[in-house]
KESEPA-90412 format. One record per residue (C-alpha): residue number from 1; x, y, z. Coordinates in steps of 0.001 Angstrom, whole numbers. Example, Ala and Ser with C-alpha at 12.3 -4.5 7.8 and 13.67 -1.06 7.14 Angstrom:
<lumlums>
{nr:1, px:12300, py:-4500, pz:7800}
{nr:2, px:13670, py:-1060, pz:7140}
</lumlums>
This chain:
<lumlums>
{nr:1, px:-17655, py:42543, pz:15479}
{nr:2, px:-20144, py:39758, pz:14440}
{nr:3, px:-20089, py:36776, pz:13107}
{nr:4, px:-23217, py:34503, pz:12766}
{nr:5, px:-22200, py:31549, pz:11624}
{nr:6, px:-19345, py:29640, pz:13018}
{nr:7, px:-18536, py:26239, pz:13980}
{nr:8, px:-16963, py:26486, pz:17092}
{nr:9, px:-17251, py:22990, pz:18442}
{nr:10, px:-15000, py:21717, pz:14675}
{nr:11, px:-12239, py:23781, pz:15397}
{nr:12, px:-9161, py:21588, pz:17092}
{nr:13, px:-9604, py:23390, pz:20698}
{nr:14, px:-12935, py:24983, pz:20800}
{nr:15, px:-12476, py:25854, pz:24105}
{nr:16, px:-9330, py:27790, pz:22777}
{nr:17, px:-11350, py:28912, pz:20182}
{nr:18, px:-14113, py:30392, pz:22875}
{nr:19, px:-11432, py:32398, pz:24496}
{nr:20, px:-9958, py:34009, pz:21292}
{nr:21, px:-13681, py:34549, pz:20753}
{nr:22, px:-13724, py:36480, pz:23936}
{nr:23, px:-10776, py:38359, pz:23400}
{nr:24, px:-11633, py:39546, pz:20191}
{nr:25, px:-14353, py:40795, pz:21515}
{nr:26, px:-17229, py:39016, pz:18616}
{nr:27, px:-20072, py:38193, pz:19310}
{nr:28, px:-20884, py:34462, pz:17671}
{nr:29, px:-23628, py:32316, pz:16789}
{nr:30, px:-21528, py:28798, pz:17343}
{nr:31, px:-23856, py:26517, pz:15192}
{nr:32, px:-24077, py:22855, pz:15469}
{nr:33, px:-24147, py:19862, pz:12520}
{nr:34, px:-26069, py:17326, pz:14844}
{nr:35, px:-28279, py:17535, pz:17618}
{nr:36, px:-25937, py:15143, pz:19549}
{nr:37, px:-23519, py:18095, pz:19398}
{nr:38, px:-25709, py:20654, pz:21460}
{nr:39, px:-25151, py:19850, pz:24835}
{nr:40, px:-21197, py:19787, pz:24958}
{nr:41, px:-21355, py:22722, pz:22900}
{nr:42, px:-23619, py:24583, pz:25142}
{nr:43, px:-21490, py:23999, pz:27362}
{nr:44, px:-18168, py:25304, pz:25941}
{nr:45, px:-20542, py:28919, pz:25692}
{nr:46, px:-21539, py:28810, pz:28758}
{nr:47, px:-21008, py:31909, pz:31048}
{nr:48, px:-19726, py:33299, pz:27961}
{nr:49, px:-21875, py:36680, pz:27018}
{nr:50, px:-20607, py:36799, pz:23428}
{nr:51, px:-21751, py:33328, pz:22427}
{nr:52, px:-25049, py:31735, pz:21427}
{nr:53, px:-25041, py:28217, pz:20549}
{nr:54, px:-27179, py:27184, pz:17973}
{nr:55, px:-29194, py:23891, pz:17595}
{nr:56, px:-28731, py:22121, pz:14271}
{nr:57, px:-29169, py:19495, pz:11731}
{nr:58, px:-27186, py:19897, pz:8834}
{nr:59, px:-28976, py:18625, pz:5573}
{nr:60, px:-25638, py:17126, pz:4524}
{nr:61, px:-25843, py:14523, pz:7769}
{nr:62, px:-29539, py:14328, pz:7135}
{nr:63, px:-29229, py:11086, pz:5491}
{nr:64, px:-27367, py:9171, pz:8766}
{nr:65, px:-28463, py:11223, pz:11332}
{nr:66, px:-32248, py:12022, pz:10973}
{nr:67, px:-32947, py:9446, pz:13590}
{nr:68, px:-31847, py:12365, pz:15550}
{nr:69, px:-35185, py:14606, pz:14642}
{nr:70, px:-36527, py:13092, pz:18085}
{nr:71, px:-33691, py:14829, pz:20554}
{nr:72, px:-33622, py:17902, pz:18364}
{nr:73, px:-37271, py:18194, pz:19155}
{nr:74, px:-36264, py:17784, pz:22893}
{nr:75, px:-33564, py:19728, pz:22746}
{nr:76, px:-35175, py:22920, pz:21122}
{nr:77, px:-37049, py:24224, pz:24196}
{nr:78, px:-33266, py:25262, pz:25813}
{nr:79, px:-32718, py:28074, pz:23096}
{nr:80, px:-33369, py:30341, pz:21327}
{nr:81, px:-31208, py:29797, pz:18269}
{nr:82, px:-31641, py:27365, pz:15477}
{nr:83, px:-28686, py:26014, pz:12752}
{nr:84, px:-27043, py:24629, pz:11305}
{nr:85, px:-30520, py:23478, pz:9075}
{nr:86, px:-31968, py:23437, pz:5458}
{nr:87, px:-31646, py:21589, pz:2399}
{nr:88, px:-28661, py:21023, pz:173}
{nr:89, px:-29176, py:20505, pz:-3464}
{nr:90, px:-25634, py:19581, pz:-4581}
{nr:91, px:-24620, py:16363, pz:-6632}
{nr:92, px:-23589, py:14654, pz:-3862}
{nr:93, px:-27113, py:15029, pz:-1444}
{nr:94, px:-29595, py:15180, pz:-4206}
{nr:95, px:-30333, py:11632, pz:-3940}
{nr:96, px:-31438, py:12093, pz:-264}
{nr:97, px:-33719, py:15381, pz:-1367}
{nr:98, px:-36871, py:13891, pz:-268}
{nr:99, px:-35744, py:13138, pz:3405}
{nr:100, px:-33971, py:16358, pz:3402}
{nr:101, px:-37232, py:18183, pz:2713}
{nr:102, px:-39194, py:16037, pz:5381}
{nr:103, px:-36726, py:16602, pz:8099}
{nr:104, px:-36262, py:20878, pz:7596}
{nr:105, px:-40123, py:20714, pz:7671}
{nr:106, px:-39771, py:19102, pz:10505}
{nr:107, px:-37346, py:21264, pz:11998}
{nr:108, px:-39996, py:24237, pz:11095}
{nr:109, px:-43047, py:22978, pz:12165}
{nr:110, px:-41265, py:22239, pz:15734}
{nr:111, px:-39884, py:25955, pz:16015}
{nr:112, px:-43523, py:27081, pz:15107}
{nr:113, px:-44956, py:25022, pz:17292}
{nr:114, px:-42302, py:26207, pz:20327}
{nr:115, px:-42889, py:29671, pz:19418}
{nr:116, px:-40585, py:30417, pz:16697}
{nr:117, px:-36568, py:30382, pz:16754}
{nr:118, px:-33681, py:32383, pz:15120}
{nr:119, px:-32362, py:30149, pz:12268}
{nr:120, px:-29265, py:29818, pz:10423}
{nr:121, px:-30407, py:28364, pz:7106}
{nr:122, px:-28210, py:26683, pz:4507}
{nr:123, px:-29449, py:26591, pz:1455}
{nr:124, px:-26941, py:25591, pz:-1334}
{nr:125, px:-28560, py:24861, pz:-4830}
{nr:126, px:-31828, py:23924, pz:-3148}
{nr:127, px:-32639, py:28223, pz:-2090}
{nr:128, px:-36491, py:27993, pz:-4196}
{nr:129, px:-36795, py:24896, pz:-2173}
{nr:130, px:-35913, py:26379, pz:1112}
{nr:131, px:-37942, py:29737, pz:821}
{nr:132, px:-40967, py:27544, pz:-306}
{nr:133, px:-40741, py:25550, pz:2884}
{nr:134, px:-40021, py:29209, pz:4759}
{nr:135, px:-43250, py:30325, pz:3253}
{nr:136, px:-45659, py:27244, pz:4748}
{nr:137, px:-44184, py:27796, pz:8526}
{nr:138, px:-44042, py:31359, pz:8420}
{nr:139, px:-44394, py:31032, pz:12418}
{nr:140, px:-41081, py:29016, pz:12649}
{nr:141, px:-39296, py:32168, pz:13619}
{nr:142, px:-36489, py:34772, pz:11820}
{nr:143, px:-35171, py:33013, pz:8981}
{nr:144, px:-31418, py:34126, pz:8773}
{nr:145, px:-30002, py:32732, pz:5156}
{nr:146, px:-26177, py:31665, pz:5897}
{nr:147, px:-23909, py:32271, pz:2716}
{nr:148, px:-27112, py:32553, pz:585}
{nr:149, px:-25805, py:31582, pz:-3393}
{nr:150, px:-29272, py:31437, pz:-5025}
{nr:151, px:-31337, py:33756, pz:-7442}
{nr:152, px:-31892, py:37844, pz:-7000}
{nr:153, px:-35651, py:36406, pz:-7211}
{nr:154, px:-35734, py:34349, pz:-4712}
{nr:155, px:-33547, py:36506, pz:-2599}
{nr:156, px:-36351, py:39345, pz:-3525}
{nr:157, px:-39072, py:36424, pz:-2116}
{nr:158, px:-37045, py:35962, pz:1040}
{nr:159, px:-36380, py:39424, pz:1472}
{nr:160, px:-40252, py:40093, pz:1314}
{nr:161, px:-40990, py:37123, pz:3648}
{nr:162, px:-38860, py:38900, pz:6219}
{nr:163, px:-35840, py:37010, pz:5604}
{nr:164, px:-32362, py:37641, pz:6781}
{nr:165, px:-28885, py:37211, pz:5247}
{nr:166, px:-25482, py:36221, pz:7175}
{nr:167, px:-22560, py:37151, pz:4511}
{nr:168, px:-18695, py:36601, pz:4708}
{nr:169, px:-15525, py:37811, pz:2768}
{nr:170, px:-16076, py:35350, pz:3}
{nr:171, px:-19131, py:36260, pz:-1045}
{nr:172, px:-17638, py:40221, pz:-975}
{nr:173, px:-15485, py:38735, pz:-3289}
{nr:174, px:-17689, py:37423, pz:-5943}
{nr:175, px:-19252, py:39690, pz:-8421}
{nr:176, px:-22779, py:37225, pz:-7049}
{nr:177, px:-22305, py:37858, pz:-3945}
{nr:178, px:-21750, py:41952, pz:-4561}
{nr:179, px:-25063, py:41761, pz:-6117}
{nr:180, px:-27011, py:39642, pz:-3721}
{nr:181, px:-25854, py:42083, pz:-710}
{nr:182, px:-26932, py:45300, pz:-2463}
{nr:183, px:-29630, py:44182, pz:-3273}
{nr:184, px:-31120, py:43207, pz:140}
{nr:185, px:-31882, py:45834, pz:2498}
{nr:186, px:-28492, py:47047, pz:4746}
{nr:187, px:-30789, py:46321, pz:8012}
{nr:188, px:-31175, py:42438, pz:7169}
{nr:189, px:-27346, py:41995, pz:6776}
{nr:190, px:-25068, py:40405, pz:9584}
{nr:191, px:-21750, py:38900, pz:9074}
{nr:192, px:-20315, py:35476, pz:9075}
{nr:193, px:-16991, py:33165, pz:9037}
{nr:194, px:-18334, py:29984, pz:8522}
{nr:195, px:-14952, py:28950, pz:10083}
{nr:196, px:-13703, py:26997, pz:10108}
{nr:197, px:-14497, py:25515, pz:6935}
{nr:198, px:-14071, py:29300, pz:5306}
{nr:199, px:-12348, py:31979, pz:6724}
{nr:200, px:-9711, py:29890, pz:7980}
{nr:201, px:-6669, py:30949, pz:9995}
{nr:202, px:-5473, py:27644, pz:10818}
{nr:203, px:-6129, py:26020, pz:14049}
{nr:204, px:-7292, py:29525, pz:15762}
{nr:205, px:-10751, py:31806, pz:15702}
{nr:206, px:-10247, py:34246, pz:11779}
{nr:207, px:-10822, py:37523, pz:13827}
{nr:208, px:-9171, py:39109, pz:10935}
{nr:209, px:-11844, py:37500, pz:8681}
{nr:210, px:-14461, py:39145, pz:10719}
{nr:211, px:-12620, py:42633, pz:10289}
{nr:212, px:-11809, py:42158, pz:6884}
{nr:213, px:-15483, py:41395, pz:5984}
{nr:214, px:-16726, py:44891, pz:7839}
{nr:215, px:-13952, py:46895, pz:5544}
{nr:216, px:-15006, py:45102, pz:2191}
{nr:217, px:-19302, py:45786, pz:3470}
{nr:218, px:-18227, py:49678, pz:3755}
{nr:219, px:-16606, py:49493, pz:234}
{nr:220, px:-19614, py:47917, pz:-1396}
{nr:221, px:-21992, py:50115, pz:845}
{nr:222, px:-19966, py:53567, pz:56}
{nr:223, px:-19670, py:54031, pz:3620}
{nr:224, px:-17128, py:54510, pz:6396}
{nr:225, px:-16369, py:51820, pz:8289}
{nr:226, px:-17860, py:53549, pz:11911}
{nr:227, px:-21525, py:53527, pz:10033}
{nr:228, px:-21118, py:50173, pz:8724}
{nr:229, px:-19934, py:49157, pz:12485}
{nr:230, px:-22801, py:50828, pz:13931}
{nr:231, px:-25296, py:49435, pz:11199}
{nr:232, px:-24773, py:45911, pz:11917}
{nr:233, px:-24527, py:46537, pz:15838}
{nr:234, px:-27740, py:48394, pz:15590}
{nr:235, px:-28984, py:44768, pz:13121}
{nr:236, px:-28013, py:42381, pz:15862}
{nr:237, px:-29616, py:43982, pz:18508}
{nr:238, px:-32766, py:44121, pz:16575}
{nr:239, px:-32638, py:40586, pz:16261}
{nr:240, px:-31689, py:39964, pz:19463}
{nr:241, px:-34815, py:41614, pz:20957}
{nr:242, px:-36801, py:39388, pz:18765}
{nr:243, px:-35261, py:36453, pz:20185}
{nr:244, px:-35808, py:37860, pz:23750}
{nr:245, px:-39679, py:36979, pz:22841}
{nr:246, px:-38755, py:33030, pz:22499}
{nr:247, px:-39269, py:31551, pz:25083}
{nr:248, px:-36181, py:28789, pz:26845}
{nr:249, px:-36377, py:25996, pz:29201}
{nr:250, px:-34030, py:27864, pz:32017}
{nr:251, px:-31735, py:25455, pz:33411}
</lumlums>
């Protein structure tokens, strides 16, 4: 199972979380909101072969925390993994756009500059925006589009640019979502929770979510549930030999 998107560090007891994690036998990207959050969330993976930890920014914290840009620079060299990052277009962050926009090109230009990085990219009513930015640092790394929501066209651009898509059982639930996922190509697909702000199961790790997401893939995919299985194992080993190239600070 995989999910490539979760917030492990916001659950009540990640540590907890971590083990269920373990015993469910997923392998997790556990992304970050602020660069403040890496280290003790490093940590919590740590020894742990399932979980990557994820350096982020979300755009939605953007507006108080992009004095942060500074130790997310600093930070970047110890791995390989990039997110939570982006822009958010919604009501409620437009008025902080411009800073937004100055902070993910930030975030780009210092992957490029590193070597590149895997990102987890949110993009919510700002996706032209984000695939425009994708497009000047096309260095920055493998873009990987977390619970993408925007246009077939600009999921065709992305798709072109080399982009990636992380989906989750809402989205295979939405006649948008449906549409978005068959339309990108089955070897750019991994799955997410986004728990535990979706997929939630309380105060513990949504295994089930994970499981439920692989049965409604096969469904939309015509396929059994062994070939969609071995399709997104055979995805996130792909990826993860193109994050072997990126180099880390070992510590």
């Amino acid at each position: 199972m995989i999910d490539f998107h979760c917030h492990v560090d916001l659950f009540p007891s990640p540590e907890l979380t971590a083990d269920e994690i373990d015993l469910a036998g997923t392998y997790v990207l556990s992304v970050t909101n602020t660069p403040k959050a890496f280290p003790k969330t490093a940590q919590i993976a740590k020894g742990r072969k399932r979980i990557r930890t994820a350096l982020g920014l979300h755009p939605q914290l953007v507006a108080e925390r992009h004095g942060e840009v500074s130790l997310f620079r600093r930070l970047l060299g110890e791995t390989r993994y990039v997110g939570e990052v982006g822009i958010d277009g919604g009501d409620e962050n437009a008025k902080h756009l411009d800073l937004q926009r100055e902070v993910f090109n930030d975030i780009l230009d210092a992957c490029a500059k590193i070597g590149g990085r895997v990102l987890s990219i949110h993009s919510r009513h700002a996706s032209g925006e984000v695939i425009e930015a994708l497009d000047r640092h096309r260095d920055a790394g493998v873009a990987i589009l977390h619970w993408f929501t925007g246009s077939l066209t600009h999921a065709d651009k992305a798709v072109g640019m080399g982009a990636w898509f992380s989906v989750g059982l809402p989205m295979l639930k939405s006649k948008r979502g449906k549409s978005l996922i068959k339309r990108v190509p089955r070897d750019r697909i991994l799955t997410e929770t986004d728990a535990p702000f979706a997929s939630n199961s309380g105060d513990h790790y949504p295994a089930a979510a994970v499981a439920d997401t692989l049965t409604a893939l096969s469904r939309l995919w015509d396929c059994d549930e062994i070939e969609t299985r071995r399709q997104l194992q055979g995805n996130l080993r792909a990826l993860g030999s193109r994050a072997e190239a990126f180099k880390v600070r070992l510590t």
